[in-house]
C-alpha positions, -999 to +999 in steps of 0.1 A: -246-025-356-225+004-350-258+028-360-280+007-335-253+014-306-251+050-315-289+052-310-292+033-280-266+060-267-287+092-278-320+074-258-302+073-229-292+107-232-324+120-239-340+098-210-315+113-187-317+147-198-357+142-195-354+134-158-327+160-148-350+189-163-378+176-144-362+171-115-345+208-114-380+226-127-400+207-096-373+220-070-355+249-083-365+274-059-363+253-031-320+251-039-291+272-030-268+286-056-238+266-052-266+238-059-278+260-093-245+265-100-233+228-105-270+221-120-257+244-145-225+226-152-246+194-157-272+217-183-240+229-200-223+193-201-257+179-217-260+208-240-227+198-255-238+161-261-264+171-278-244+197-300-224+169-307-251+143-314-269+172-343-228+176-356-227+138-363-266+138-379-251+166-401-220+150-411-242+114-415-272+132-431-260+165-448-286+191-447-317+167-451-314+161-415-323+198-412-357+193-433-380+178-405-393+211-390-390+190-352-355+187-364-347+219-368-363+236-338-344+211-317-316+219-331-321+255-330-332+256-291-296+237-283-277+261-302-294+290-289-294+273-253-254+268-257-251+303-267-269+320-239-251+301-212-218+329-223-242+356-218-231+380-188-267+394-184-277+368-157-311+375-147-322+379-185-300+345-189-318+322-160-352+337-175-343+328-210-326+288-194-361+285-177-381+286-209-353+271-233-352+245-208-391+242-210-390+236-250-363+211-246-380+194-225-411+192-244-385+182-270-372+152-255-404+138-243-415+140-281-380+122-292-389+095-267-426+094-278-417+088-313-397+058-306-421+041-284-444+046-315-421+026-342-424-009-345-404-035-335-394-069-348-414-097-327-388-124-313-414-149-309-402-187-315-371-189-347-366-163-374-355-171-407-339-140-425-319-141-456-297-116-475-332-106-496-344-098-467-321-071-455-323-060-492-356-056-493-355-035-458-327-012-473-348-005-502-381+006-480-359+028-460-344+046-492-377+049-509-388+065-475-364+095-475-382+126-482-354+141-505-358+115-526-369+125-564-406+109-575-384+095-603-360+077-579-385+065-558-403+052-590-369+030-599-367+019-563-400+008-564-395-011-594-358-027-579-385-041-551-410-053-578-382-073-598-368-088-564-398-101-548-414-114-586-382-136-588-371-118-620-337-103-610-323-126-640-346-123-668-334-116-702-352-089-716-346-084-756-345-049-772-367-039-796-345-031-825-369-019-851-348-018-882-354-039-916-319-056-915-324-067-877-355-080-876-345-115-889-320-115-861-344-104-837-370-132-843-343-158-844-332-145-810-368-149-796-376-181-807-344-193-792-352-169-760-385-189-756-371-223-761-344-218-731-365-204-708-404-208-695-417-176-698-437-195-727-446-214-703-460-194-677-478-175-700-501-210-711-501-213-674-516-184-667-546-185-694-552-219-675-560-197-641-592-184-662-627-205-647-632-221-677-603-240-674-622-274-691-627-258-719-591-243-724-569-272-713-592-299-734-590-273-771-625-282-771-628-294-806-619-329-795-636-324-759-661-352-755-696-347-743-689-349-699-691-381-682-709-382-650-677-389-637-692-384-598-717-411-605-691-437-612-665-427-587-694-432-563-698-465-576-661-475-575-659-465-537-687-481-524-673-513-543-637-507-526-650-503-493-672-534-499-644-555-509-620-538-483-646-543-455-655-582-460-619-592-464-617-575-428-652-587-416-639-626-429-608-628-410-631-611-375-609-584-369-614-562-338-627-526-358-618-511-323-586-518-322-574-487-342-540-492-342-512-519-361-504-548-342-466-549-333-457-585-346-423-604-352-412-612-389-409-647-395-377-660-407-369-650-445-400-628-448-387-597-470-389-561-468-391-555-504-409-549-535-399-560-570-391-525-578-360-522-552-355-558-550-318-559-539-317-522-528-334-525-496-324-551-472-332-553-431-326-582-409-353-599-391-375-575-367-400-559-352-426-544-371-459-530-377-482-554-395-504-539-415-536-566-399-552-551-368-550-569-336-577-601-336-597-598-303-633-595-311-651-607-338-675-577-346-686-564-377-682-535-397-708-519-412-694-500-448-721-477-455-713-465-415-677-464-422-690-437-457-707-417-432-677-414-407-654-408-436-676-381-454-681-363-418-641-359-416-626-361-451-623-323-452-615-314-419-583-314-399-595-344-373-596-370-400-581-396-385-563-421-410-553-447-386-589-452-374-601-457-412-567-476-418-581-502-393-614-502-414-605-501-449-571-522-447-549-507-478-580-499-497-571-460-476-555-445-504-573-459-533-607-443-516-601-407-511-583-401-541-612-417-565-631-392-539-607-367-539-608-361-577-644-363-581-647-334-557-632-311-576-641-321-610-606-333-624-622-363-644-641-340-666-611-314-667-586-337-676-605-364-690-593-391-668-612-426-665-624-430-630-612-468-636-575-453-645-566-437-614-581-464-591-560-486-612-525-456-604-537-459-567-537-496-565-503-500-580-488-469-557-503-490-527-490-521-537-454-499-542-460-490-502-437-513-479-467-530-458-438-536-430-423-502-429-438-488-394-442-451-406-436-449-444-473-469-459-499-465-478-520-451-449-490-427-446-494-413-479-531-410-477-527-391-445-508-367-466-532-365-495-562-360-469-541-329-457-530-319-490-567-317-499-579-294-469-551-268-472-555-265-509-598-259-494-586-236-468-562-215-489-591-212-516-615-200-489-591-175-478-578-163-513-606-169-536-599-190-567-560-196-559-556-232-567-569-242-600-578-273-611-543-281-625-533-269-591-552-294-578-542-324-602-505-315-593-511-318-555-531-350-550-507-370-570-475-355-558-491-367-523-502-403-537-466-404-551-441-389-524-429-415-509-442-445-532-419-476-523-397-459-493-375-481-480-376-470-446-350-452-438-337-416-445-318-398-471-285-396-449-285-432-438-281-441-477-259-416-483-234-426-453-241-464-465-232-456-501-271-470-511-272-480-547-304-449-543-281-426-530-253-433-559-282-429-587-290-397-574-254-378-566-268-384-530-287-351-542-327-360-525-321-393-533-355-409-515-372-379-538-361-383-567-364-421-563-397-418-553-410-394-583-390-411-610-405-449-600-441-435-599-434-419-633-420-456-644-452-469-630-478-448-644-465-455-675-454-492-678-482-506-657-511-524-670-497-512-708-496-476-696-537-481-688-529-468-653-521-433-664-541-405-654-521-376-676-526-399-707-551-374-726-534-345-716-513-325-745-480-327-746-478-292-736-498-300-707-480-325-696-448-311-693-464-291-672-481-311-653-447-335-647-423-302-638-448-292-612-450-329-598-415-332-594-406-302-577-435-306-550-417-340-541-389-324-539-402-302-515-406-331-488-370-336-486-367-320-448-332-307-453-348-284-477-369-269-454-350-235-444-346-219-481-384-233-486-394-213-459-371-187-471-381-183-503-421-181-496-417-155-466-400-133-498-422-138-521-453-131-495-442-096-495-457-091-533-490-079-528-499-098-559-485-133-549-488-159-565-487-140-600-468-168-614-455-200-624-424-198-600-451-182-573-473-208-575-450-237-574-438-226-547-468-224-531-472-258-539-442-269-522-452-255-492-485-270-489-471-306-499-441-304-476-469-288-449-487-319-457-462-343-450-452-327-419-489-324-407-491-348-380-480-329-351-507-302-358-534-329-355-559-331-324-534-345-296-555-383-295-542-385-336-512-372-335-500-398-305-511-427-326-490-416-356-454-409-330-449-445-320-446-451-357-422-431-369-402-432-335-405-476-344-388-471-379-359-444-367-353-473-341-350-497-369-327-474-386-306-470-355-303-511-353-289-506-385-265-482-381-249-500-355-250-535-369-228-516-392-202-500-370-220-464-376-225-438-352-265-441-343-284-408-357-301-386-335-332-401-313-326-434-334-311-454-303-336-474-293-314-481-260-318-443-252-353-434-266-359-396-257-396-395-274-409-358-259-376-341-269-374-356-307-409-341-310-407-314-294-379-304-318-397-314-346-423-293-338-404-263-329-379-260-359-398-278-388-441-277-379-447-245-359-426-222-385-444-234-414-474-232-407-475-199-391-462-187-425-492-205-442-516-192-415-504-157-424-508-162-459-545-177-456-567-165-421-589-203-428-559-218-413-561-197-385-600-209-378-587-245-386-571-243-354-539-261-365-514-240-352-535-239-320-532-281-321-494-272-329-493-256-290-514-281-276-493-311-287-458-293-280-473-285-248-478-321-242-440-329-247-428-298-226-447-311-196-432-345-204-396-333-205-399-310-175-410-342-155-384-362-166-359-336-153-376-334-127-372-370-119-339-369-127-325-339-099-352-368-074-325-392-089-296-371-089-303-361-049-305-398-035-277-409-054-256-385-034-264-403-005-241-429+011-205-421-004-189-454+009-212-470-024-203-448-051-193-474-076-221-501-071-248-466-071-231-456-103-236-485-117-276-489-106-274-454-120-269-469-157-289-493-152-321-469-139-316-448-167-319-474-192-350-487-179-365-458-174-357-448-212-376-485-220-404-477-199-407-443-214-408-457-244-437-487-234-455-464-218-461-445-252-467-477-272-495-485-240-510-454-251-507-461-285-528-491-279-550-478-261-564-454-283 
């Protein structure tokens, strides 16, 4: 700080001194001598800043400071400047001023050039920085100064290297060659290699290689491939059958894209057998998962195969919209897709009948009555999952592997499997029974991850496990990297997330690793699960009424109990635009900006673009609320003698134009 004020200082000087000599060059002649005479004082006063400002460089720098050649001359024309101002010869002095004051001059105009030219720090939106960070910057600017030996620019260089690689606390074992230690030492690496994953990563990374079948399978015991695409095909078109005549029977209006709100009757429940007892809500309005019954048309499936083949990898796939035409079947469909597409039945040798059968139990696990957390919730997120990991490969050729890809889609299938509805604080402050299995550390997460685990391996005798003919070694693998991309969706995560992937960004060979590619991974499932608000505007405003519906519920709760209401969960004071527009502007927008630097696809996506749209929406929202609020504010000014009754109407305004607010964007909901 005190080196950036010191700075600012010189700049000023120099600017200063730039316009004095150009000001006395330009009208010299025309001025008298007591006029010269102070100029000269000024000169003199400036030349002594300046000898002062070269002392301190000196003092800060030591003699390298006298090493850039511009540096030296300028520091050789104020010296010789100061001393010719004692000289008594004064015509020879003003001729020698003139052209000393010429070089200066020429001088100062380069200083000022050369800071125009260095680049600045954009202060566009929030900036996450982090004591790496400034570590990093140090080391850049010592490797940078010329004096510095090759060798100790080498070691700098290498200090960088082990920073951004994550490898700051590796244990490295020396190579002690003698007979009587080598017993020692190979005890002391197998025990290295069982406390640690380097073993690990290095498995991983012969699974990068393209014939990552063969290698993950050992081949010996790798069956002859299944056309695998011929009966997911065939299990898809029987789902969206099925799906399609149960809607079809009961002459449900297919235009009617959106969830009925409908009242619970009495003792209906809002639990599954898994948290029976753990999740309990009074009776209240919900989203049924049934469309609204108005017209009795029909749906077509093989049409509905065509709309969903047409979308399925872009970012305008609209999983409301296919919600209202596949019931729950949502989830079940893409990922039977989803795998086929890139080849995981053959790599992994999973049954297609398997992982329909894992999909059908996760979307039975999905509370049909939450408003937000469902089963078309988590195949929204497996939809996104699935084009990010398609852009990022299009960007960076060959990124995401097919483990890669295993890992994703289930972590998305499996992120928020049987979610209560409400959020991690809210059990945390009502001492859940989820919260006290957990330490209240990510309790929803880990809940989530371990019950899906339980699942895919009690359900069905463990026949509705997709990892079941993986190797031990494998699975591990596969498990660790699972968990810690559900992990990644817990949202008060999200700053050292962000955090750590702008560091490791700076390795120009990132993702090199296990540790680099997980967290990659994290990134693209929370980016996932965070996706809506950098849909096309018309999708994204179907999916806020939603989530907006189950903080509400969350609010009711909180003050049933006696418990202050969280943030935008009042349903008394809705304030829609501004609890998305902050959602947007600390969570969405930084993310994927990061992502779009890392991969230029997401760029041509036009996500972050939707990003700008949709916060633009709220901001025009909010500014004419507060615009009707200063109307307000004038009128109620107006007629002092009714000050209590118009406070009063006041309260009462406010509150129904909060409920309005909030009908006007279920209306809209509705309508679309």
């Amino acid at each position: 700080e005190e080196n950036r004020r010191f700075e600012i200082l010189v700049y000023a000087l120099v600017s200063a001194y730039a316009v004095f000599i150009m000001l006395v060059l330009a009208v010299q002649q025309e001025l008298s001598q007591e006029v010269l005479d102070v100029c000269d004082g000024i000169d003199v006063a400036f030349l002594v800043a300046f000898l002062v400002e070269i002392v301190i460089r000196l003092l800060a720098n030591g003699s390298a400071y006298l090493q850039d050649p511009w540096q030296f001359v300028d520091t050789t024309v104020v010296v010789v400047s100061f001393a010719f101002t004692f000289q008594s010869d004064t015509n020879k002095t003003i001729g020698m001023l003139r052209l000393l004051r010429l070089l200066r001059l020429v001088l100062v105009l380069r200083k000022a050039q050369a800071d125009t030219k260095r680049p600045r720090a954009a202060h566009a939106g929030l900036s996450f920085t982090t004591p790496v960070d400034r570590v990093m910057e140090t080391l850049k600017e010592v490797q940078g100064l010329k004096k510095l030996p090759q060798s100790l620019k080498e070691k700098v260089q290498w200090c960088n290297e082990i920073i951004v690689t994550n490898k700051l606390y590796d244990i490295n074992i020396g190579q002690d060659r003698a007979a009587e230690n080598a017993f020692i030492e190979s005890e002391v690496h197998e025990w290295f290699k069982m406390a640690s994953t380097q073993d690990m990563e290095g498995q991983n990374s012969a699974m990068v290689n393209k014939q990552l079948g063969t290698l993950l399978m050992a081949g010996s015991r790798r069956v002859q491939p299944v056309q695998y695409a011929a009966v997911a095909d065939q299990v898809i078109r029987d789902e969206l059958n099925s799906a399609v005549a149960a809607i079809n029977s009961s002459k449900t209006d297919v235009q009617e894209e959106v969830p009925a709100i409908a009242e619970e009757e009495e003792g209906s429940s809002r639990r599954t057998d898994a948290i029976q007892g753990m999740v309990q809500r009074p009776n209240m309005r919900h989203h049924s998962s049934s469309p609204n019954k108005k017209l009795a048309l029909t749906i077509d499936p093989l049409a509905v195969r065509e709309n969903m083949d047409a979308y399925k990898d872009t970012w305008s796939f609209d999983a409301v919209l296919f919600e209202s035409q596949t019931g729950t079947k949502l989830l079940t469909i893409l990922a039977v897709d989803f795998f086929a597409g890139h080849d995981l039945y053959n790599a992994f040798e999973i049954p297609v009948a398997v992982l329909q059968e894992f999909a059908h139990v996760l979307e039975r696990g999905h509370l049909k009555t939450n408003p937000y957390h469902t089963a078309t919730h988590a195949a929204d997120v497996l939809q996104a999952f699935h084009v990010l990991a398609l852009l990022i490969n299009q960007s960076r050729k060959d990124c995401l592997n097919q483990q890669d890809m295993l890992v994703g889609l289930l972590a998305a299938m499996m992120h928020d499997f049987e979610h209560p509805g409400y959020s991690n604080r809210y059990l945390i402050r009502t001492v859940h029974p989820i919260a006290m299995r957990y330490n209240d550390l990510s309790p929803l997460e880990n809940y989530h991850v371990a019950e899906s685990f339980n699942t895919m391996l009690t359900s069905q005798g463990g026949k509705a496990d997709p990892l079941q003919h993986l190797t031990e070694a494998q699975y591990q693998q596969v498990r660790k990297a699972i968990i810690q991309s559900v992990f990644a969706t817990d949202n008060d995560l999200h700053p050292q997330l962000l955090s750590t992937f702008k560091t490791k960004m700076m390795s120009k060979d990132f993702p090199s690793s296990t540790d680099d590619k997980q967290c990659l991974m994290n990134m693209l499932i929370h980016g996932a699960d965070i996706a809506n608000p950098t849909r096309p505007l018309e999708i994204y405003l179907k999916w806020v009424p939603r989530i907006m519906e189950e903080f509400w519920e969350q609010g009711d709760q909180e003050k049933a109990a006696g418990l202050p209401i969280s943030p935008y969960a009042d349903r008394q004071m809705p304030n829609v635009p501004r609890c998305q527009l902050g959602f947007l502007e600390m969570l969405v927008v930084p993310l994927f900006m990061f992502l779009e630097k890392f991969a230029h696809a997401i760029e041509d996506a036009r996500i972050n673009t939707n990003a700008q749209v949709n916060r633009a929406h709220y901001v025009a929202q909010i500014e004419q609320q507060e615009a009707d609020e200063t109307g307000q504010h004038s009128r109620r000014n107006v007629g002092r003698g009714t000050r209590n009754s118009a406070g009063m109407a006041r309260v009462a305004q406010h509150s129904q134009a909060g409920r309005n607010g909030a009908m006007r964007v279920w209306g809209k909901f509705k309508r679309n």
